[in-house]
LOVO-913267 format. One record per residue (C-alpha): x, y, z; residue in three letters. Coordinates in steps of 0.02 Angstrom, whole numbers, plus 50000, padded with zeros to 5 digits. Each point is the difference from the previous one (the first is absolute). Layout:
BEGIN
XYZAla;...
This chain:
BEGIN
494494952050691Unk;500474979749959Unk;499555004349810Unk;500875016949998Unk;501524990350071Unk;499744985149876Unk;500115011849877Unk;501495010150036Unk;500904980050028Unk;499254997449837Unk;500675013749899Unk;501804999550094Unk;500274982849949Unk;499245000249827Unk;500465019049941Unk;501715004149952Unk;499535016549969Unk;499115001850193Unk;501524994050064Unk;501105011249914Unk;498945015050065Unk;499864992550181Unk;502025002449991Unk;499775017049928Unk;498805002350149Unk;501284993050141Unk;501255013349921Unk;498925014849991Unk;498944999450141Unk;501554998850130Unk;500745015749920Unk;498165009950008Unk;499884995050168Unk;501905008650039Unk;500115013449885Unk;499775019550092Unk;498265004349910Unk;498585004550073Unk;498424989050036Unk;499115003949848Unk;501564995449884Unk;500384981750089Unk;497994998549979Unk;500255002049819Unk;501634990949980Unk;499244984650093Unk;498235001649900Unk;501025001049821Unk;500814985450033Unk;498524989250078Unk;499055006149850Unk;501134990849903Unk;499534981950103Unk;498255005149985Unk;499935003949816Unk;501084981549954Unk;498784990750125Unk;498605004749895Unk;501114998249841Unk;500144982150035Unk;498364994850031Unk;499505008349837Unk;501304988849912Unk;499544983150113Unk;498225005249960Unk;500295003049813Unk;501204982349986Unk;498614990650090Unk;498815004149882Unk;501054994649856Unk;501974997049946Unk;499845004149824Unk;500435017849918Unk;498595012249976Unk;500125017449988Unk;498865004850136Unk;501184991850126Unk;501335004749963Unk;499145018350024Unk;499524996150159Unk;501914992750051Unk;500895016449888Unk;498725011650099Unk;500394991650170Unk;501875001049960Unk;499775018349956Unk;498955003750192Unk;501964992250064Unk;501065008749891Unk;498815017950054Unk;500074995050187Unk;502104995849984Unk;499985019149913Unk;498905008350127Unk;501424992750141Unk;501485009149889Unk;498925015549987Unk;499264999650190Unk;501944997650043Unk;500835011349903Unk;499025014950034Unk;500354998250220Unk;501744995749950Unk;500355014649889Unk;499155011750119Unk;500804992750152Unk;501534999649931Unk;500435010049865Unk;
């Protein structure tokens, strides 16, 4: 629990981009939590969007990992950062999608 809160202190204070989706997260997960859907709806509306923190945790150590082993260009990291980026940029879809559909059919 210490390291998995180390962590999360870790990537708060060092990770724009966690940060930005922790905000996301304190703006989404308030309105899953009041919106008139049923159970399994706020269970996917809450799981979209900690998917998101999930998928940029792991992100991030890929790209600590991949700077610690070495600051200069080479095309295999920047794979491995492009690829990590991509898992975000899926996970941030996957939230519109997730959101969208119980919206639409809640609402519409």
């Amino acid at each position: 629990f210490n390291y998995s809160m180390a962590g999360l202190r870790a990537a708060y204070a060092h990770e724009d981009a966690f940060r930005q989706e922790v905000l996301l997260a304190g703006l989404l997960l308030p309105v899953a939590l009041l919106l008139p859907v049923g159970g399994i709806a706020r269970a996917l509306m809450i799981g979209s969007v900690l998917l998101v923190l999930v998928v940029e945790l792991l992100n991030s150590a890929i790209e600590a990992t991949v700077d610690r082993v070495g600051l200069e260009r080479h095309r295999l990291a920047e794979r491995a950062k492009d690829i990590g980026s991509a898992a975000v940029l899926m996970a941030l879809i996957n939230v519109f999608v997730v959101w969208a559909c119980i919206l639409l059919e809640r609402f519409a």
